[in-house]
C-alpha positions as CSV (number, residue, x, y, z in Angstrom):
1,X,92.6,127.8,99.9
2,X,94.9,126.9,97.0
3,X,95.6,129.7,94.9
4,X,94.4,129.2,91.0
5,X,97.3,128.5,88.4
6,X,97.7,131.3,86.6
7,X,97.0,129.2,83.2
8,X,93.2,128.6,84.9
9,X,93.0,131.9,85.9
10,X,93.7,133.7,82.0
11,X,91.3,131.2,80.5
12,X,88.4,132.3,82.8
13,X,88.8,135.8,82.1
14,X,89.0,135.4,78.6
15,X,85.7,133.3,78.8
16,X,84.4,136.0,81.0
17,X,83.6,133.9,84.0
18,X,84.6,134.5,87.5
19,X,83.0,131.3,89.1
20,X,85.3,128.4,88.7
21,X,82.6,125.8,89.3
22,X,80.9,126.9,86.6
23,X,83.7,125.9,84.3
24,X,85.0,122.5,82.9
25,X,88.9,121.5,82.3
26,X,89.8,119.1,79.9
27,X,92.8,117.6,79.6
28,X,95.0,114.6,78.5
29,X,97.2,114.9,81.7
30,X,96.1,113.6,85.1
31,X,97.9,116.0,87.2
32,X,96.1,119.0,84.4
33,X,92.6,117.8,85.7
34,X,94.0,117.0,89.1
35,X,94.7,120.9,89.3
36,X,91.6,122.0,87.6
37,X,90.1,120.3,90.6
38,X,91.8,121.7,93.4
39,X,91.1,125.4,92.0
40,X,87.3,124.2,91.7
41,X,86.9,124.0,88.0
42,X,85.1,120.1,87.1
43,X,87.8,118.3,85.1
44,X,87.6,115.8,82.6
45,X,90.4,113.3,82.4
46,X,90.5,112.4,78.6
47,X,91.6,109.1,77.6
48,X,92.5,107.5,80.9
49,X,90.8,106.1,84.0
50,X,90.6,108.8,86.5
51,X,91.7,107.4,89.9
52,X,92.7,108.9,93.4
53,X,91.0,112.6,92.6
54,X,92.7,112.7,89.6
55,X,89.4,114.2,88.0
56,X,85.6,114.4,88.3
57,X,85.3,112.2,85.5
58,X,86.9,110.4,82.4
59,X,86.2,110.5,79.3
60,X,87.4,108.3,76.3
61,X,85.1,108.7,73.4
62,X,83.5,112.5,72.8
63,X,80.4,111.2,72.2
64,X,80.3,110.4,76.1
65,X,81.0,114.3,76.7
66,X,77.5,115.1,76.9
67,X,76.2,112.4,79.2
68,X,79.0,113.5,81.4
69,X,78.4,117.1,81.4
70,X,75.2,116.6,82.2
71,X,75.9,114.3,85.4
72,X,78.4,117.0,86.4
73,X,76.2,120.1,86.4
């Protein structure tokens, strides 16, 4: 198992949540979302395609966010 960035890991504690899954990374960067991913957050490429893993979904206007929340849970 991949250990959690350390960036990853202070958000989730300041949120007060020790499940990753139950969390949701979004980011402008693929490899940002491609590492919330990998440490088992969801993550939510804004403004791009995601492609190869890069993230669970993309996301180019916010009014999509809930529509894709919703698929992701």
């Amino acid at each position: 198992c991949k250990p959690m960035p350390e960036s990853f890991d202070i958000a989730m504690k300041t949120a007060g949540e020790t499940d990753p899954s139950r969390c949701v990374m979004i980011d402008d960067l693929a490899r940002t979302t491609r590492a919330a991913k990998q440490a088992g957050l969801s993550s939510i490429l804004y403004g791009g395609t995601a492609v190869n893993g890069d993230a669970d979904a993309s996301l180019s206007d916010w009014n999509e966010l809930y529509g894709i929340l919703d698929r992701l849970s």
